[in-house]
C-alpha angles and dihedrals in degrees: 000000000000114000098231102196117119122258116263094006086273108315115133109222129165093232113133086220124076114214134178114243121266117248091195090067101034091264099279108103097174096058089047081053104051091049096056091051089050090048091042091056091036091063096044093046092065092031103050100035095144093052081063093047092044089055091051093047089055091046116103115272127258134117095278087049083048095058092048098053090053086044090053090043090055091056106038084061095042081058104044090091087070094062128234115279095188092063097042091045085054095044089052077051096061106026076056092049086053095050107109128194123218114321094343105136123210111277109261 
């Protein structure tokens, strides 16, 4: 017999493929969606602060481009309390490239 109940509990999307709602995630995929992207941006936002900054910087110069370099600036240095991940994630990197295992010697 036929489940009759209608595909993605009622939301209209403009998928080809017609799946049932998710009852894990209250049946509305594209809200839970849309969260994750806003928190997502949100993170990087306050952790990679200088990445922003460094785009302004490269972008032609002009007075709006002006007022978004200091703006960047601000915030690079309002999240610099919170420390810089790019540069402890490369220092795991390369403390992890120097590890050696047994009698390996450094490559030459």
């Amino acid at each position: 017999m036929r489940d009759e109940r209608p595909l993605m509990d009622g939301d209209d999307t403009l998928s080809p493929v017609d799946l049932p709602g998710s009852r894990t995630i209250g049946g509305r995929p594209l809200i839970w969606t849309a969260i994750a992207i806003y928190l997502a941006a949100a993170v990087l936002a306050v952790t990679n602060a200088s990445a922003i900054h460094g785009w302004a910087v490269e972008l032609p110069p002009g007075d709006w481009t002006a007022k978004l370099v200091q703006a960047t600036e601000r915030w690079e240095t309002a999240t610099a309390p919170f420390g810089r991940p790019h540069a402890t994630m490369h220092g795991w990197w390369k403390a992890a490239q120097a590890a050696r295992f047994g009698r390996e010697r450094p490559d030459e």
